[in-house]
N, C-alpha and C positions, 0 to 999 in steps of 0.2 A: 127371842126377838122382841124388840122393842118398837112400839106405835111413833111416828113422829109427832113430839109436843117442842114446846118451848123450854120443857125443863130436864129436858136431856145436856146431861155431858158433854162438854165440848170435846172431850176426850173420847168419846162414844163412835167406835166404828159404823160406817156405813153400812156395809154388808150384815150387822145386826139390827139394822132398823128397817119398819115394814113400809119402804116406800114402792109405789109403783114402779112396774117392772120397766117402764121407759126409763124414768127418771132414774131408779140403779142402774142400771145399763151405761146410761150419760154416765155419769159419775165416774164410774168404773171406768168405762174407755177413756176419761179427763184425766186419772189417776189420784182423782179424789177418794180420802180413806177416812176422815174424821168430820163429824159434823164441824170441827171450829174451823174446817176448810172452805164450807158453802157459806157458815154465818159472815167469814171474812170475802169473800168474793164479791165484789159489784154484779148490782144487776145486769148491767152488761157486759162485764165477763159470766154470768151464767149463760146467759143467750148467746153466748157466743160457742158455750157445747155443743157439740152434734147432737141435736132433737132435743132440744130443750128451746123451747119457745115460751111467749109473754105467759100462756098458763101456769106450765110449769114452774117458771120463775117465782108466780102469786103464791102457787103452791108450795114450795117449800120458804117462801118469805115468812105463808100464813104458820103452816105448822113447826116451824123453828123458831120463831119468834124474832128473827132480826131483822135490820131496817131494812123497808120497802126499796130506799135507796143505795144501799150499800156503803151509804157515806156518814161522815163523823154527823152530828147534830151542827148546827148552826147557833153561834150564842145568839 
C-alpha cells in the first residue's frame, strides 16, 4: 500500500493507495481505478461522486498534486 503523494504513478491503482475509506468507496462506486483517472477529472466532476464533497475534492487535489481546477493553465 501506498500513502497518497504527488509522485505517484499515474498508472498506480486506487485500491493500492491509502486513502480514506469515504474517498475509496467513491471511487470505487465511480469505477475509478487509476490515479491518472482523478488527476484528469475536473473538480466538478469529482463532486459530483456520491459523497465526495468540497473537502474531499481539496484532499485528494492536495495529496496528488494536480490542479485545484481541473483545467489546462491559462497562457
Amino acid at each position: 500500500m501506498f500513502d497518497p503523494t504527488p509522485d505517484l504513478p499515474d498508472d498506480t491503482l486506487i485500491e493500492m493507495v491509502r486513502f480514506p475509506t469515504v474517498v475509496r468507496n467513491a471511487l470505487r462506486t465511480a469505477g475509478v481505478k487509476r490515479i491518472s483517472e482523478i488527476r484528469a477529472m475536473s473538480d466538478g466532476e469529482l463532486r459530483r461522486l456520491r459523497l465526495i464533497g468540497k473537502a474531499n475534492v481539496a484532499y485528494l487535489r492536495k495529496m496528488l498534486g494536480s490542479s485545484p481546477s481541473g483545467s489546462p493553465p491559462k497562457p
